[in-house]
C-alpha positions in Angstrom: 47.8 -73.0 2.9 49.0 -75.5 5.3 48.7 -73.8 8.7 51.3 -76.2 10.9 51.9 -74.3 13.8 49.3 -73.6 16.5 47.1 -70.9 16.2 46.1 -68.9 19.2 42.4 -67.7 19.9 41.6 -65.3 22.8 38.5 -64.1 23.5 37.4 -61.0 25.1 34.6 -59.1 26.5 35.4 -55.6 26.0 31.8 -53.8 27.6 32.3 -50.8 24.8 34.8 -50.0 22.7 36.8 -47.1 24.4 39.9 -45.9 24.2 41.3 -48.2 26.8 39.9 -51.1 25.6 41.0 -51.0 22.0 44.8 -50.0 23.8 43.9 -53.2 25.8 43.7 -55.4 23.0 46.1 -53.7 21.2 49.1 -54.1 23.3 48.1 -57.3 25.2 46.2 -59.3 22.8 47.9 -58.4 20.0 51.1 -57.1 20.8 51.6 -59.3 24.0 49.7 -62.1 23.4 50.7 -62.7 19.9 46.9 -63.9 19.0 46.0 -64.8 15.4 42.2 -65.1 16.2 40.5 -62.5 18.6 36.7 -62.7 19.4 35.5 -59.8 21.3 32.0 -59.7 22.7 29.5 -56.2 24.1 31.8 -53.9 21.8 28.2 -51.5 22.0 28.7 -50.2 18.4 25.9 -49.1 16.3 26.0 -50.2 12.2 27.3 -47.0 11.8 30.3 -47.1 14.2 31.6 -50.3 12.9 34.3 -48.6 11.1 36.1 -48.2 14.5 36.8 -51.9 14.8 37.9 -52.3 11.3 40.3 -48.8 11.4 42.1 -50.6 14.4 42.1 -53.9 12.8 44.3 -51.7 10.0 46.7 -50.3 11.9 47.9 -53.7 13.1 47.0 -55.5 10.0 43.9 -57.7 11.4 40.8 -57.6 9.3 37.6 -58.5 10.9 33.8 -59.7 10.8 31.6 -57.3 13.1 28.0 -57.1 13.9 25.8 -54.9 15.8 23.5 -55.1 18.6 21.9 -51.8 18.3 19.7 -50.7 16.1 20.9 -47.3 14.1 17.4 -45.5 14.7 17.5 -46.2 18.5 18.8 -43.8 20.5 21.8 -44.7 23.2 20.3 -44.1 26.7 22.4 -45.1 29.2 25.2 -48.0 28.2 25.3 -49.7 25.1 24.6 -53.3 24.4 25.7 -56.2 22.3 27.5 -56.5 19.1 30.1 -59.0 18.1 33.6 -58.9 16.6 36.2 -61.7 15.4 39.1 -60.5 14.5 42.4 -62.5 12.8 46.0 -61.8 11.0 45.3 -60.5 7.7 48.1 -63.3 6.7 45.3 -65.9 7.3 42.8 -63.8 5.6 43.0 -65.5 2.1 41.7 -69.2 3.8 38.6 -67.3 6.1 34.9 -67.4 5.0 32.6 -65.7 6.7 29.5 -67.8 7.9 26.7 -65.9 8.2 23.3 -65.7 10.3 20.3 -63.8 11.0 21.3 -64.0 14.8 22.6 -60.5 16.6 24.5 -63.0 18.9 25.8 -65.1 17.1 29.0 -64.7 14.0 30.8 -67.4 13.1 34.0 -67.9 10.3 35.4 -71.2 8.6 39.4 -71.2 8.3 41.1 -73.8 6.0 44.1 -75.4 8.1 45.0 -77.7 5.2 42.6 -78.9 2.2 40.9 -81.3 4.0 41.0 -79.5 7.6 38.6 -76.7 8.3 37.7 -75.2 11.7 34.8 -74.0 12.3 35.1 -70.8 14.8 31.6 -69.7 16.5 31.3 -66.8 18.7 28.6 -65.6 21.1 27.0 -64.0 23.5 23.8 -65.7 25.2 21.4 -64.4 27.3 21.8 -63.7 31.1 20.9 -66.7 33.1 18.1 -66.2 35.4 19.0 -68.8 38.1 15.3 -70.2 37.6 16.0 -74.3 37.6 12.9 -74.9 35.3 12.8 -72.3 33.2 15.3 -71.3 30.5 16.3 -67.5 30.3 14.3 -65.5 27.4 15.6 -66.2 23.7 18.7 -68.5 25.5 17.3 -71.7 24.0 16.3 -70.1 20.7 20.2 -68.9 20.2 21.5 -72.0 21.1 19.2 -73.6 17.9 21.2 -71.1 16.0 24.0 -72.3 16.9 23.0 -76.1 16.2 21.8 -75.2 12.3 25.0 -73.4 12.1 26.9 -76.7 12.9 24.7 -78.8 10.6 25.2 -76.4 7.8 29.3 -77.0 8.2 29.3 -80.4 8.8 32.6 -80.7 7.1 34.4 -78.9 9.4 36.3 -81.2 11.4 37.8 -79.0 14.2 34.9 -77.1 16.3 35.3 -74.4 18.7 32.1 -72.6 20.3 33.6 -69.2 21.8 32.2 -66.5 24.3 30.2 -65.3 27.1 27.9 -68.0 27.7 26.6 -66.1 31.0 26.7 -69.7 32.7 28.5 -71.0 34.7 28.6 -74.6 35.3 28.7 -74.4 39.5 25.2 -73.7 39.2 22.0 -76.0 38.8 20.2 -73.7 36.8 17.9 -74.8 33.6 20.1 -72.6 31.4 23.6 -74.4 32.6 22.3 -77.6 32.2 20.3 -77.1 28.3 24.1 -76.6 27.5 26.0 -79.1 28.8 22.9 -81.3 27.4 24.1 -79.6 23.8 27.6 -80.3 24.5 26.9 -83.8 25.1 24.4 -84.5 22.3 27.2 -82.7 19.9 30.1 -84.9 21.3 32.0 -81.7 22.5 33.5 -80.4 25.3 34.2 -77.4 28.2 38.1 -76.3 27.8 38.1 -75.3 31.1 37.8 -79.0 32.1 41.0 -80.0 30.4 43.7 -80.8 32.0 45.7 -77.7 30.2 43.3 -75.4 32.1 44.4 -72.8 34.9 41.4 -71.0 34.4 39.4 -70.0 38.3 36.9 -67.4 36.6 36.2 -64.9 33.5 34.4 -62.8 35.4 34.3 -60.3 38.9 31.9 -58.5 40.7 32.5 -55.4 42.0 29.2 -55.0 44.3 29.7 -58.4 45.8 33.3 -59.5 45.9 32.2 -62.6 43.8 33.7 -63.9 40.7 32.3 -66.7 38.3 33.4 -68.2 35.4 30.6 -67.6 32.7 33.0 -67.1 29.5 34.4 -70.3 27.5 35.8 -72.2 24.5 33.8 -75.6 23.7 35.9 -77.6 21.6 35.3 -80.8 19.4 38.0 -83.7 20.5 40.0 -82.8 17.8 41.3 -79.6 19.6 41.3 -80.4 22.5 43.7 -83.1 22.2 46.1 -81.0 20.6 45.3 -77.7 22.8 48.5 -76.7 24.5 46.8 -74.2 27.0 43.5 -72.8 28.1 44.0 -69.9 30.3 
């Protein structure tokens, strides 16, 4: 397949799976939106619940790569946590592999553009930052490695895009914001919200203080970014 036209990824923190967020992301992500690729993030599905993702995906013919957060023999006190979903057009389904890690925050998928153009499509969800400037959040550092040997493993993948809630934003001073913009540097990509595309003010409010942030991105290798019509 030759995949000419622009393909659109959105990505989405759902916090659970209910019934208004799969109508969510059924009528504006899909419906609205017209998105090929969908990452969602904190979907809160046990193993065994999985089958709710892909019974959506059906009925408007996605297919999907999911992953849980939560382990079947734990019982659910309180809200969920976790889990991981990317989502895409089953007419791209033929040129996607799945890439896959020991990491329960971190999936990633390889999609053939053309036969010598493969993207690379990584989604996550990292650790909370803890605001400390000398000390990295619990198990952020280790995810991030993850992420690096998933790079080096698919090293022929010329188009790179790092997708999710990074739970940083880059306002702050804190050791966890700048360990990744170190790792976008050393890997010669960049923030999508710095291009020049980019309307993007925040990802993310807080009820309890009135305070928004913008902790959710796309980092992108220069090959997308110089064709990336829009990051909102």
């Amino acid at each position: 397949m030759d995949y000419n036209d622009h393909i659109k990824i959105v990505s989405y923190n759902t916090e659970g799976f209910s019934l208004n967020r799969q109508s969510f992301i059924s009528d504006v992500l899909i419906n609205s939106y017209s998105s090929d690729i969908i990452c969602l993030q904190e979907h809160w599905k046990y193993n065994s619940e999985l089958k709710s993702i892909s019974r959506l995906c059906d009925q408007y013919k996605f297919d999907s790569y999911s992953i849980s957060s939560m382990p079947d023999d734990r019982p659910r006190i309180g809200r969920g946590y976790g889990g991981l979903c990317i989502m895409w057009k089953k007419s791209i389904s033929s040129n996607i592999v799945q890439v896959k890690t020991l990491s329960n925050r971190t999936i990633a998928i390889r999609l053939t553009l053309s036969e010598d153009n493969i993207m690379l499509l990584i989604n996550t969800y990292l650790p909370n930052d803890n605001y400390s400037t000398v000390q990295n959040s619990e198990g952020f550092i280790e995810e991030l490695e993850t992420i690096q040997q998933i790079l080096s493993e698919n090293e022929d993948c010329s188009n790179i895009v790092i997708n999710g809630d990074l739970n940083c934003d880059l306002s702050r001073s804190s050791a966890n914001v700048k360990y990744i913009k170190d790792f976008v540097d050393i890997n010669d990509l960049s923030f999508a919200c710095n291009l020049r595309s980019s309307d993007l003010d925040y990802t993310h409010y807080n009820a309890g203080s009135s305070s928004t942030s913008l902790i959710d991105h796309m980092i992108i290798s220069g090959s997308i970014s110089s064709v990336t019509n829009s990051y909102t």
